[in-house]
ZAZA-415679 format. One record per residue (C-alpha): residue number from 1; residue in one letter; x, y, z. Coordinates in steps of 0.001 Angstrom, whole numbers. Each point is the difference from the previous one (the first is absolute). Layout:
<rec NUM; a; <X; Y; Z>>;
...
//
This chain:
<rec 1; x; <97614; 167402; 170389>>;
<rec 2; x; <-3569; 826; 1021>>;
<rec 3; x; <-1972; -2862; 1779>>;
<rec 4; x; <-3351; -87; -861>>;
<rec 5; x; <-1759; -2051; 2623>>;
<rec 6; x; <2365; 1671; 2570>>;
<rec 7; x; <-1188; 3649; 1438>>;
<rec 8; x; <2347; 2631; 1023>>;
<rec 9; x; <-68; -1547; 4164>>;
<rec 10; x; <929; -2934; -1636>>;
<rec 11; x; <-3334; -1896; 405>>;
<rec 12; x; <-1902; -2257; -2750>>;
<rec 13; x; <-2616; 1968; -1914>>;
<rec 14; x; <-1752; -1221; -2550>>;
<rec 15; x; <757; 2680; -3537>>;
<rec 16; x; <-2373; 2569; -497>>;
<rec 17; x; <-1371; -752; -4171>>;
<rec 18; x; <-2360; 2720; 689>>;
<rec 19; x; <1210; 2788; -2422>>;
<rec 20; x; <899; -2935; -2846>>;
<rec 21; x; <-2505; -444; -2932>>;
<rec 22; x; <-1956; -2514; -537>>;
<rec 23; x; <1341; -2082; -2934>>;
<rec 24; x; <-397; -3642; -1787>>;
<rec 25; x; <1854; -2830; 1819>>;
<rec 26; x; <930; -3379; -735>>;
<rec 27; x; <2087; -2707; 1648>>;
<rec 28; x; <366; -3776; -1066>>;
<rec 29; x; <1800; -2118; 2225>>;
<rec 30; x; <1196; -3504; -345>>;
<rec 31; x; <1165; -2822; 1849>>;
<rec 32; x; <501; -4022; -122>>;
<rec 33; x; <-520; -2937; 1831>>;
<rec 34; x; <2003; -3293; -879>>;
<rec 35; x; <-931; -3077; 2099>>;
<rec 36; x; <-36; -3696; -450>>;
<rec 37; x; <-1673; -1606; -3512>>;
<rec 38; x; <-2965; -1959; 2915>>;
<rec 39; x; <-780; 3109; 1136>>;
<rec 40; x; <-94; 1642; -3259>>;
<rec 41; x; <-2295; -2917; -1517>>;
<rec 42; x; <-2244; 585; 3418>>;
<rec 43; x; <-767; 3187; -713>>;
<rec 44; x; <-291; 39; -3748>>;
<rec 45; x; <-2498; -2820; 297>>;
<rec 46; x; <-1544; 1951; 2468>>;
<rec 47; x; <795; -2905; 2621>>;
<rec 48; x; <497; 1507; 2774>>;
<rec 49; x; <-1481; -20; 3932>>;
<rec 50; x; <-112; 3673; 243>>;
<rec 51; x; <-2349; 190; -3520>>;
<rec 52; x; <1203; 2151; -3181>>;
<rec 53; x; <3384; 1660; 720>>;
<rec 54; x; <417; 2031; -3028>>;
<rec 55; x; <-2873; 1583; 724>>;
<rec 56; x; <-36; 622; 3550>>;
<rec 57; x; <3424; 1093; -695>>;
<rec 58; x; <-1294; 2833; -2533>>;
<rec 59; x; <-2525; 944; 2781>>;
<rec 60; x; <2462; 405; 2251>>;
<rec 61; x; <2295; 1971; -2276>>;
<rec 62; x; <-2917; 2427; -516>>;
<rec 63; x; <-678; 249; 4020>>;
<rec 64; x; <4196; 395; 99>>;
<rec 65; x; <-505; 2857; -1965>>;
<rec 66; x; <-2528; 1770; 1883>>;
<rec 67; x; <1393; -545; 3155>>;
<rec 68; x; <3166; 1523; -512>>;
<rec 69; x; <-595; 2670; 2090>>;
<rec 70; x; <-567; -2099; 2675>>;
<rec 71; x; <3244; -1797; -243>>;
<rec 72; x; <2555; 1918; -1273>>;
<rec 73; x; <116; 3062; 2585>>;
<rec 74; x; <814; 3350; -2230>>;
<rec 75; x; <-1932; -777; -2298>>;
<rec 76; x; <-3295; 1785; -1011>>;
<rec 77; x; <-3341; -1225; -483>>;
<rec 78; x; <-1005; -661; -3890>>;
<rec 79; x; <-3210; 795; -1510>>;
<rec 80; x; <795; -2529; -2638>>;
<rec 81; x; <-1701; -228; -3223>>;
<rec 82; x; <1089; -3328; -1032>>;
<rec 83; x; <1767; -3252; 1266>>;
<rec 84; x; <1366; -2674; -3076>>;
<rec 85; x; <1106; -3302; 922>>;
<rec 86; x; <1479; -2507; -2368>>;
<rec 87; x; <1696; -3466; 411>>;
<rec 88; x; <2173; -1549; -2096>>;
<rec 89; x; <2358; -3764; 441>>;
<rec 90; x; <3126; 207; 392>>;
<rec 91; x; <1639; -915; -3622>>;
<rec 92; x; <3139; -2098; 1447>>;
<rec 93; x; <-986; -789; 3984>>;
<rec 94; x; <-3050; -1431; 997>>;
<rec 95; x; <-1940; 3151; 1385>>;
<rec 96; x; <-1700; 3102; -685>>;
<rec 97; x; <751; 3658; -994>>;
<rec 98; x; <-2209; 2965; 1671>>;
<rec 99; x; <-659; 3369; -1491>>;
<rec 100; x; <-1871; 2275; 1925>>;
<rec 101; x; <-1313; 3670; -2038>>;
<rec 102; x; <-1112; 2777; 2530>>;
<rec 103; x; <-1331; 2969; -1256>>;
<rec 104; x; <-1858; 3390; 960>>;
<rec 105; x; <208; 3978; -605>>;
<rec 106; x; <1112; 1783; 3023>>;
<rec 107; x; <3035; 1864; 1394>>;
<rec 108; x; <2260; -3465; 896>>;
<rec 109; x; <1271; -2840; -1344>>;
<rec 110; x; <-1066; -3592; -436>>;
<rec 111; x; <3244; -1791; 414>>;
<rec 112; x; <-199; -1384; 3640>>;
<rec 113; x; <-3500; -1049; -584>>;
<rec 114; x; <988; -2104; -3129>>;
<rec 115; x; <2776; -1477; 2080>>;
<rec 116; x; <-1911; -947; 2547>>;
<rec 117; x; <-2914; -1805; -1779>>;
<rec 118; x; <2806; -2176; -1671>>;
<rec 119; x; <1375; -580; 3462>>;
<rec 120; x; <-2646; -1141; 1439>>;
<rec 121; x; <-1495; -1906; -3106>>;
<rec 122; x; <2804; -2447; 97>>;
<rec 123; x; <233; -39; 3875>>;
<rec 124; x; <-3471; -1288; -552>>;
<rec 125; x; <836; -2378; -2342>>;
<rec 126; x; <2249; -1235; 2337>>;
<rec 127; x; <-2466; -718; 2940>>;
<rec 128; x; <-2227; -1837; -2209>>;
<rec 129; x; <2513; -2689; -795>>;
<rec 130; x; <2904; -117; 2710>>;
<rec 131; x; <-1709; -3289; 1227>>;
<rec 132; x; <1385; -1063; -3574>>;
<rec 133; x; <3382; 1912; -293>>;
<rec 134; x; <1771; 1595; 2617>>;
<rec 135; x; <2752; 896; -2158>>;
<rec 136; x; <-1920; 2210; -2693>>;
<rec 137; x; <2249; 3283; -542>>;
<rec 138; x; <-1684; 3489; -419>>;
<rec 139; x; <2319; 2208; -2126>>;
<rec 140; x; <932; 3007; -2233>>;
<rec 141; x; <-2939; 2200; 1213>>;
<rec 142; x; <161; 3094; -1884>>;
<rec 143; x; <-817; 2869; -1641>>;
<rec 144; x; <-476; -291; -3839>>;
<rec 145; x; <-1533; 3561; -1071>>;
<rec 146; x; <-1587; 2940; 1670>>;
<rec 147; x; <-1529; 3024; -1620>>;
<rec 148; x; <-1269; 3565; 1441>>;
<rec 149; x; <1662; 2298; 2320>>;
<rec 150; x; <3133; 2419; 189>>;
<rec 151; x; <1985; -2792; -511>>;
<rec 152; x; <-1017; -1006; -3373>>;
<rec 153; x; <69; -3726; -1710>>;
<rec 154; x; <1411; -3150; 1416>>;
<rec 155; x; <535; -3117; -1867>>;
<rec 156; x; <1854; -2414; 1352>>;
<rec 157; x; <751; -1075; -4134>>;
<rec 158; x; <1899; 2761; -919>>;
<rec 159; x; <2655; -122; 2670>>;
//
């Protein structure tokens, strides 16, 4: 098997996409965050110390995106042409669902960035009420679909 971040010495490299076309990509991501039913009333009655945590959290889900790059070492640098962000509660558990949609037209996938707004969405969710709950659970991040790219379609339904 052929490493791709790996050249032939060995050493990390980051993969050439140079010679790949540009195509139409799309990633949504999703993840959840279960915590305690007084922290979940704090923040849906936006009664909090930190101020509004969904949406801070959505801001920082969009700044995870971008950032990627920056965090996640092999990974290239995005010209994105659009960031989603939605929040939903969680039907049975007190707490919230993230989706994060990344999207652009270039020669490399969205996947990682998608991933990594959700990730750090709900990590700030977290900071913004772990005075409340220490115990609040972050959990099943994930990819749900992906479009674009030699590798086709993705969605996480059909498997």
């Amino acid at each position: 098997m052929d490493l791709t971040h790996l050249d032939d010495k060995n050493r990390p490299k980051m993969v050439d996409v140079s010679a790949k076309n540009d195509t139409s990509r799309v990633a949504v991501a999703s993840g959840e965050i279960s915590m305690s039913q007084e922290a979940f009333d704090a923040i849906i009655s936006n009664n909090t110390k930190k101020g509004p945590v969904l949406q801070t959290a959505v801001i920082a889900a969009i700044q995870g995106v971008k950032k990627t790059s920056d965090l996640i070492p092999m990974c290239h640098p995005l010209l994105l042409s659009g960031i989603n962000c939605d929040v939903e509660e969680l039907p049975q558990l007190p707490g919230f669902k993230l989706f994060v949609t990344a999207k652009l037209k270039g020669q490399t996938g969205v996947e990682m960035e998608a991933l990594t707004g959700v990730s750090i969405g709900l990590l700030t969710i977290y900071d913004m009420v772990k005075a409340i709950d220490k115990s609040m659970i972050i959990s099943n991040v994930q990819l749900e679909h992906k479009s674009g790219g030699k590798t086709g379609t993705f969605d996480r339904k059909n498997i």
